[in-house]
C-alpha positions as CSV (number, residue, x, y, z in Angstrom):
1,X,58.4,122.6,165.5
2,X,55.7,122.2,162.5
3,X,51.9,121.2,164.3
4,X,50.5,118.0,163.2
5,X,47.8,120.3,161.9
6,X,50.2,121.9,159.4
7,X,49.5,121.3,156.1
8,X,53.2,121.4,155.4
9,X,53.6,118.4,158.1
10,X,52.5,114.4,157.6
11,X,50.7,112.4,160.1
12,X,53.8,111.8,162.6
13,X,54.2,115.7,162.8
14,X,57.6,115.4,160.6
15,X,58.2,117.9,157.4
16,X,56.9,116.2,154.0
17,X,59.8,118.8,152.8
18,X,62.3,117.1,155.1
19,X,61.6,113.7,153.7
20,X,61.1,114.7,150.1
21,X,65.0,116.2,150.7
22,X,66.2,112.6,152.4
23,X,64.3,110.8,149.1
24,X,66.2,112.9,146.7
25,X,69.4,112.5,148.6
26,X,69.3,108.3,148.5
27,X,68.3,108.5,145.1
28,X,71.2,111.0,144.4
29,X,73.6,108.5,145.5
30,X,71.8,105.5,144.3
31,X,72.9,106.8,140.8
32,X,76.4,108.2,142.0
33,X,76.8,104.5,142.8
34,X,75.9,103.2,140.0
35,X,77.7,105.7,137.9
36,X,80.7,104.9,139.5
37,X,80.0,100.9,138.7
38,X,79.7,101.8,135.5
39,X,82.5,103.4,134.7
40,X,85.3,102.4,137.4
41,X,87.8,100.0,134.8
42,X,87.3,96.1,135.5
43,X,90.4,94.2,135.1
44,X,90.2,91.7,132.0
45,X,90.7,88.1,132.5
46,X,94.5,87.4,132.4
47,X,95.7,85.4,129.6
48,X,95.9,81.2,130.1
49,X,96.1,78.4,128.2
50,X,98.9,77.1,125.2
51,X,99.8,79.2,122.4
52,X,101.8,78.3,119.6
53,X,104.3,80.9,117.8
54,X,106.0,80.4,114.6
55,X,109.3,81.9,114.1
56,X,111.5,80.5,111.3
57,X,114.6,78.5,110.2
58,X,117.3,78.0,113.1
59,X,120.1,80.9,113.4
60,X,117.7,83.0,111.5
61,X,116.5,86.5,113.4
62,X,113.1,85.1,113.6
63,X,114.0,81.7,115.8
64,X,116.1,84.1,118.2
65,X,113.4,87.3,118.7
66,X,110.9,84.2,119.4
67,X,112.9,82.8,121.9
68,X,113.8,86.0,123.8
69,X,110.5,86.8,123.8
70,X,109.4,83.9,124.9
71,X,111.6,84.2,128.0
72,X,109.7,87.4,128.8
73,X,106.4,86.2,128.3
74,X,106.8,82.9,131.0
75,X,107.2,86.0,133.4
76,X,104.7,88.4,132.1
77,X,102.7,85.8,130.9
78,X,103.1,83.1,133.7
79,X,99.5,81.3,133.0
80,X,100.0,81.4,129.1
81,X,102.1,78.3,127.4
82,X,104.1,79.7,124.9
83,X,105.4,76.5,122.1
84,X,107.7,78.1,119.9
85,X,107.7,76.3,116.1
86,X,110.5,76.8,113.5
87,X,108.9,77.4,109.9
88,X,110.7,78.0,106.2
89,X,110.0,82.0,107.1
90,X,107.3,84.0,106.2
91,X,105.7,82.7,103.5
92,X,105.1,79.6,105.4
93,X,104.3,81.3,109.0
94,X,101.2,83.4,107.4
95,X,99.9,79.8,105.8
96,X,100.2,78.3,109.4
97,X,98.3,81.1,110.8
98,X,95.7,81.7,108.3
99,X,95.3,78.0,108.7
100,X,94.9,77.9,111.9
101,X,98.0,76.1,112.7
102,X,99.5,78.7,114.7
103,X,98.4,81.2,116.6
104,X,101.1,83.9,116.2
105,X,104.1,84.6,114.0
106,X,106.2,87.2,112.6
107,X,106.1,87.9,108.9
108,X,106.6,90.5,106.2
109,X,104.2,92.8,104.8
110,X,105.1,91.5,101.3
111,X,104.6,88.3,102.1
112,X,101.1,88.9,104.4
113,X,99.9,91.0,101.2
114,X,100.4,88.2,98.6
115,X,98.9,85.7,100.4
116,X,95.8,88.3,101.1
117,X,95.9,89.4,97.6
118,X,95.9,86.0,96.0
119,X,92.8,84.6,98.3
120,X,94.8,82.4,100.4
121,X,92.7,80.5,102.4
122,X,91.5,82.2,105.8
123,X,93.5,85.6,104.3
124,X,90.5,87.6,105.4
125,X,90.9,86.4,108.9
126,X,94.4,87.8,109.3
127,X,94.8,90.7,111.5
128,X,98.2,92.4,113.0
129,X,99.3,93.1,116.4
130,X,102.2,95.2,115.3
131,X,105.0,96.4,113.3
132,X,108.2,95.4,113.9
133,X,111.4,96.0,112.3
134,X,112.3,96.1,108.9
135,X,114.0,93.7,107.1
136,X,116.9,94.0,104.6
137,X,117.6,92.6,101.7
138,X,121.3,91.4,101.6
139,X,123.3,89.7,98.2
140,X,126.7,88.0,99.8
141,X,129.2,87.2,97.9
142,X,133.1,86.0,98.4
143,X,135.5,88.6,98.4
144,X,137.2,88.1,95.3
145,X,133.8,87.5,93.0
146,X,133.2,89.6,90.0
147,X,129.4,90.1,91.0
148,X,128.9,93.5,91.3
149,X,124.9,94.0,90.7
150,X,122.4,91.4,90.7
151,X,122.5,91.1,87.0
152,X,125.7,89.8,87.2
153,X,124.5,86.7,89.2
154,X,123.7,84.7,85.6
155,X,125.0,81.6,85.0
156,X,126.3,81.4,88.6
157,X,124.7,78.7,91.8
158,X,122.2,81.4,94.3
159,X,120.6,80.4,96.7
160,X,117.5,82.4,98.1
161,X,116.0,80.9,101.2
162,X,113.7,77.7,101.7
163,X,110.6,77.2,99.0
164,X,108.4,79.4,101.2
165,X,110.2,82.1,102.8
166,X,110.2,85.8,102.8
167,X,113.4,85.8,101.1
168,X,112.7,83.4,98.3
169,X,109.8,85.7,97.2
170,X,111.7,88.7,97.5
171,X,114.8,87.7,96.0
172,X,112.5,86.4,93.0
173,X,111.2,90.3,91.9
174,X,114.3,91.2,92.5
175,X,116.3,88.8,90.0
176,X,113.2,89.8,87.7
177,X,114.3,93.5,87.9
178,X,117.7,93.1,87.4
179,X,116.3,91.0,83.8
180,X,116.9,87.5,85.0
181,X,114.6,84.4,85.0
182,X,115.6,82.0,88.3
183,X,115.0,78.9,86.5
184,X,116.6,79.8,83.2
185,X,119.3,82.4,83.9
186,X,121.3,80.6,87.0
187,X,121.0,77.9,89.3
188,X,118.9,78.3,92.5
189,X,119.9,76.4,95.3
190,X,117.0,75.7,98.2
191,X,118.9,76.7,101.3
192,X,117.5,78.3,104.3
193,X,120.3,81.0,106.4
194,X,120.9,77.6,108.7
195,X,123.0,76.3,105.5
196,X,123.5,79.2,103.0
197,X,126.9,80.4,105.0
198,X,128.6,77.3,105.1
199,X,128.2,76.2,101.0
200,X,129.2,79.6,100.8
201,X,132.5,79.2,102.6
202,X,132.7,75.7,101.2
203,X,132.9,77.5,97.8
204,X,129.4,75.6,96.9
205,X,127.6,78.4,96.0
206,X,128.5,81.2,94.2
207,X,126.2,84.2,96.2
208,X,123.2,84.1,98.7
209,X,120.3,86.4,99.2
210,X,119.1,87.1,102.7
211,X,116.4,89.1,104.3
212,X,116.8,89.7,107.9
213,X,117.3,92.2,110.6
214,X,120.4,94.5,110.8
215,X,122.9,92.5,111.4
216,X,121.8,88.9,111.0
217,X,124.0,86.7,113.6
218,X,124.6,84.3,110.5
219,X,126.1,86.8,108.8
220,X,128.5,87.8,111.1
221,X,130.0,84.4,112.1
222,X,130.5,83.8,107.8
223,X,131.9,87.1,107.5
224,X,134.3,86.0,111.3
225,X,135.6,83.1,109.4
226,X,135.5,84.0,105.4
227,X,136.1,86.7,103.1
228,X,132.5,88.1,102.0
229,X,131.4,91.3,100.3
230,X,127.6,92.9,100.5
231,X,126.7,93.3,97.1
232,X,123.9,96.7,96.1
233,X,120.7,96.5,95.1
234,X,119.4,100.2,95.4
235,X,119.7,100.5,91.3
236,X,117.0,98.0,91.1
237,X,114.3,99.9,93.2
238,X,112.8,101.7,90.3
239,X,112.4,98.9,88.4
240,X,111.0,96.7,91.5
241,X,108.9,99.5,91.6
242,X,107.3,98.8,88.5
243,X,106.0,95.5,89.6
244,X,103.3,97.0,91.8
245,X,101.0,96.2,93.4
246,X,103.5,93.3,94.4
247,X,106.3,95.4,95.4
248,X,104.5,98.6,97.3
249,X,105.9,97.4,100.4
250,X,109.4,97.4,99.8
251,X,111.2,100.6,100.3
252,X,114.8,102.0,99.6
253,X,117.1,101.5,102.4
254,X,120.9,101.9,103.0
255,X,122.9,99.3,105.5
256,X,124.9,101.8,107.7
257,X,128.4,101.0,107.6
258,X,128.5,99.3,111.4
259,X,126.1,96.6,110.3
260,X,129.2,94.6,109.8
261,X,132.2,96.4,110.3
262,X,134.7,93.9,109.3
263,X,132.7,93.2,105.7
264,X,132.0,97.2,105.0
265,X,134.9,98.7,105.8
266,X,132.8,102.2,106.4
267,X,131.2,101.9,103.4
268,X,127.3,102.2,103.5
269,X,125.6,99.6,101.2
270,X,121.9,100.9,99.0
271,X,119.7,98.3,99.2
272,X,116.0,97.4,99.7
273,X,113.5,97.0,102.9
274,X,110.5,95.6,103.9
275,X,109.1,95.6,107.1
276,X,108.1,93.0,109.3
277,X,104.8,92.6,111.3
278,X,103.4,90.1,114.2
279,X,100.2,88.2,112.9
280,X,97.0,86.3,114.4
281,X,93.7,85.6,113.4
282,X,90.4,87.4,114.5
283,X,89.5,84.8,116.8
284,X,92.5,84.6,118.6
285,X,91.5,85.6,122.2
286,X,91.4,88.8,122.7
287,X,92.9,89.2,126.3
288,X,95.8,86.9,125.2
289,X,96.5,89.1,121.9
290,X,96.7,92.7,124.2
291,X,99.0,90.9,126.8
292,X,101.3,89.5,124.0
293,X,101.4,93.1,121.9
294,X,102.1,94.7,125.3
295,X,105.4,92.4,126.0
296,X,106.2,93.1,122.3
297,X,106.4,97.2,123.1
298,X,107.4,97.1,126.6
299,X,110.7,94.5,126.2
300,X,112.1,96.4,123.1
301,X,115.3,97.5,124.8
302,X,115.7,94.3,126.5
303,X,115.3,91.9,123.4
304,X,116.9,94.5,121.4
305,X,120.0,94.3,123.1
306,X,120.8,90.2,121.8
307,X,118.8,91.5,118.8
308,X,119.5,94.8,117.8
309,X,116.6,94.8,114.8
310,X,114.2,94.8,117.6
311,X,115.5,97.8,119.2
312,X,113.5,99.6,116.0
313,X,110.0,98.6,117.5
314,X,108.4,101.9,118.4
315,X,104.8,102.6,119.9
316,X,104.5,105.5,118.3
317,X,104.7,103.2,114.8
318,X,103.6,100.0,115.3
319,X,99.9,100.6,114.9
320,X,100.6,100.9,111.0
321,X,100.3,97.2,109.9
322,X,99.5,97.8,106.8
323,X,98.3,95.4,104.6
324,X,96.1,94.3,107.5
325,X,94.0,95.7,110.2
326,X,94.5,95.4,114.0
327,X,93.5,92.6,116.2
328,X,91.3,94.3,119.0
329,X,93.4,93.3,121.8
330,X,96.1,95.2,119.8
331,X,93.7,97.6,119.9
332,X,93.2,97.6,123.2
333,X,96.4,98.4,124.5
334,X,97.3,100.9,122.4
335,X,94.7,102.9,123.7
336,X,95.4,102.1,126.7
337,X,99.3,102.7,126.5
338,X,98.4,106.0,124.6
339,X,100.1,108.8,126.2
């Protein structure tokens, strides 16, 4: 026992080494502790409050991935309010957003990049939460027509969609590669996929162009109830090509030959793509945007199975929403979902 005489010993006879050890040791695990503060994950604040989600015209692909989605998000979700909106397509749905309208939509990239390109208002606030599916480009026809390209569509009614849908825009480049004006060369109808079928079947339009996931559920009751045909359009991707920067986002594509079975008779059609991304603005809350992306990924297989376009959402490729950036909650959980 160290003598309160020892230089080595304080006042109370006790080892100054013995407390210099006990004063490193608390401090030791003073900054252990708040190391461990530091870095152990805090939860983020669960998503509340009303959102608002543009899909599109009724029967369309867009209206039914909303509404399944929606059913997943009241349980995932249960403190967010999720109002679903219909909308012309995507042409309109990035104006709502960009406006501030809306708070979420789907829309395609061609359609995302015009509006950007052009300056639309609040463009530069656009940001992506994923890619989707793509989209594909499909010319109906009856049976028995003699339209066998699009250039063969002159002179005849066609009707491309509502004003400011995907469609419309798409269907436009494309009637400009095949040589034809739309306001000189035929007769455009304005009808959205809601109507387009049934003038078709009522022999009051001559050919419609849709753009929709693989198959569209419009489609299929047509082809259930009339004689319809898929017409080509891979000879005019070089051409639609030509048009860039307008047209980089469309790709060549072939309709396998079960997209509708009864219509294709095994026969696999050429045609064009584009795909199809969910949109917000910068502001949008960021906790809200990560939740929503995350119940986009995680409920593929279950929406996919009512809508089988959205079984082609993939984790591994929806970070590449080109022509716009990610939201930060998107952000967020993909690093966090990152295997």
């Amino acid at each position: 026992m160290a003598s309160p005489l020892d230089p080595s010993a304080d006042a109370s006879g006790r080892p100054r080494r013995r407390r210099r050890t006990t004063r490193s040791l608390v401090a030791a695990l003073l900054a252990a502790g708040l190391l461990a503060w530091w870095l152990w994950p805090v939860a983020p604040p669960e998503p509340r409050g009303e959102v608002s989600f543009a899909t599109g015209v009724r029967t369309g692909v867009y209206e039914r991935y909303g509404g399944l989605l929606k059913q997943r998000l009241d349980d995932e979700l249960p403190k967010v309010e999720l109002e679903l909106q219909n909308s012309q397509g995507s042409v309109h749905n990035v104006q709502r957003v960009a406006s501030g309208q809306t708070d979420f939509t789907i829309a395609a990239a061609d359609a995302v990049a015009d509006y950007v390109d052009r300056g639309g208002r609040g463009g530069r606030d656009l940001r992506a939460c994923a890619r989707l599916y793509d989209d594909y480009i499909q010319l109906i026809v009856p049976a028995d027509s003699r339209v066998r390209r699009a250039g063969d569509l002159k002179g005849l009614r066609v009707a491309a969609g509502e004003e400011r849908s995907g469609v419309n825009l798409v269907a436009g480049r494309l009637l400009e590669a095949a040589g034809l004006d739309p306001e000189h060369d035929l007769t455009m109808v304005r009808a959205g996929i809601d109507r387009m079928p049934k003038l078709l079947a009522e022999r009051k339009l001559d050919a419609f162009f849709w753009s929709g996931g693989l198959p569209t559920t419009a489609v299929q009751r047509l082809a259930e109830r009339t004689d319809i045909r898929l017409v080509q359009l891979g000879d005019l991707v070089p051409r639609l090509h030509r048009q860039q920067p307008e047209t980089r986002y469309y790709r060549s594509a072939v309709m396998p030959p079960d997209a509708y079975p009864g219509v294709q008779n095994g026969e696999a059609i050429k045609t064009v793509a584009v795909a199809n991304l969910l949109v917000t603005r910068e502001s949008t809350d960021r906790a809200t945007t990560e939740g929503i992306t995350r119940s986009v990924i995680r409920n593929r297989d279950a929406i996919g199975r009512e809508v089988h376009a959205a079984q082609k959402v993939d984790l591994r490729t929806a970070i590449y929403t080109d022509p716009l950036p990610l939201h930060r909650g998107a952000e967020q959980y993909y690093r966090s979902a990152k295997p």
